[in-house]
Structure formats: structure tokens, C-alpha cells
C-alpha positions as CSV (number, residue, x, y, z in Angstrom):
1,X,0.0,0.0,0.0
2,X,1.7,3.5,-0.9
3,X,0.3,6.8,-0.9
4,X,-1.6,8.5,-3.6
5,X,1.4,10.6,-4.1
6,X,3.7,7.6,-4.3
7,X,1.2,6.2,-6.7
8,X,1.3,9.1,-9.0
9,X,5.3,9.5,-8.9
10,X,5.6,5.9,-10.0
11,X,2.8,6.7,-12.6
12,X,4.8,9.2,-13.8
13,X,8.2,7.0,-14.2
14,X,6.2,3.9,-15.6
15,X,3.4,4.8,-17.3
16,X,3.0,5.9,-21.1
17,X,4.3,9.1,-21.5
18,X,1.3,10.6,-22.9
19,X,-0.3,10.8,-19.1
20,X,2.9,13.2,-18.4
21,X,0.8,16.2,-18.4
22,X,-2.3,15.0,-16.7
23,X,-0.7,13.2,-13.6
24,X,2.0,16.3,-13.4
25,X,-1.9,18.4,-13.4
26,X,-2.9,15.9,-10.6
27,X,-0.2,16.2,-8.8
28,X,0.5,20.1,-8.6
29,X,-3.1,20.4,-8.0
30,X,-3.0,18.0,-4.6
31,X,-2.1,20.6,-2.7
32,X,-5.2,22.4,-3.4
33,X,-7.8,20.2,-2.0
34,X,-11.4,19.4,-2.9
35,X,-13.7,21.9,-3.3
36,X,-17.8,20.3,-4.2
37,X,-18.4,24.1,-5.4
38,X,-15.2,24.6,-7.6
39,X,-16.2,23.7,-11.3
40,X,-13.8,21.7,-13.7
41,X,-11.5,23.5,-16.1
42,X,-12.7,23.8,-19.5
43,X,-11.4,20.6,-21.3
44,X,-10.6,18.2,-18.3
45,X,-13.0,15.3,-17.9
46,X,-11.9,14.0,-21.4
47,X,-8.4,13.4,-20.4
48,X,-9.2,11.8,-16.6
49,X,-12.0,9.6,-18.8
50,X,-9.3,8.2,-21.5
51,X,-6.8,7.4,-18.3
52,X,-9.5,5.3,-16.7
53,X,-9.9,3.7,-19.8
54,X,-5.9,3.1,-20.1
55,X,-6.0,1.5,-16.4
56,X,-9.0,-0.6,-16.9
57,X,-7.4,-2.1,-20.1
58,X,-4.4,-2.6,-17.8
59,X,-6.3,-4.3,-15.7
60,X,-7.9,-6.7,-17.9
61,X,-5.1,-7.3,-19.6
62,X,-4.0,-8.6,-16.2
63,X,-6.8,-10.5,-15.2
64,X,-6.4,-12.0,-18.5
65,X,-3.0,-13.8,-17.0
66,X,-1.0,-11.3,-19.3
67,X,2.2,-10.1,-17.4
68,X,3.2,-7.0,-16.1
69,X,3.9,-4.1,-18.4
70,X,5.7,-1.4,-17.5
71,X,5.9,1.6,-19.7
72,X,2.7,0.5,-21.4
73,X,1.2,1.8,-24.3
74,X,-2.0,0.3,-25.0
């Protein structure tokens, strides 16, 4: 078990490189906290959407028996 800040620093190292700009988003925006009445920038559920996808077919693949990937780029 790691921290969510552990988990996005070794996202960050291991993932495909096109998530660079989202988890580096994610991360600088931590310190900011959750706010229910803040809205979303323009243009950012797409991006969070396609990286849910990414993980889910990560996961599959997994589940599937397939081995461990790092630097993947399905």
C-alpha cells in the first residue's frame, strides 16, 4: 500500500508518457484540496476519462493472466 502521491510518482516513471501532463496536473493540483463548489477547467474530464480507460485495459489485460507491463502503451 503507498500513498496516492507515491502512486502518481511511479505513474509518472512507468506509465506511457502521454499521461505526463495530466498526472503532473494531478499532482500540482493535490495541494489544493477538494472543493464540491469549484467547477472543472474547460477541457478536463476528457483526459481523466481516457486514463480510466488506459487502467481498466491494464487491468484486464492482467486478469487475463497477461504479465506485467511497464511503460505501457495500449
Amino acid at each position: 500500500m503507498v500513498s496516492k502521491k507515491e502512486a502518481l510518482l511511479w505513474d509518472m516513471e512507468h506509465l506511457d508518457t502521454r499521461w505526463s501532463a495530466l498526472l503532473h496536473q494531478v499532482l500540482a493540483d493535490r495541494p489544493r484540496g477538494f472543493d464540491a463548489d469549484e467547477t472543472s477547467r474547460p477541457g478536463s474530464v476528457g483526459q481523466p476519462l481516457a486514463f480510466a480507460a488506459y487502467a481498466e485495459a491494464i487491468a484486464a489485460h492482467r486478469r487475463e493472466g497477461g504479465e506485467p507491463m511497464s511503460h505501457w502503451s495500449a
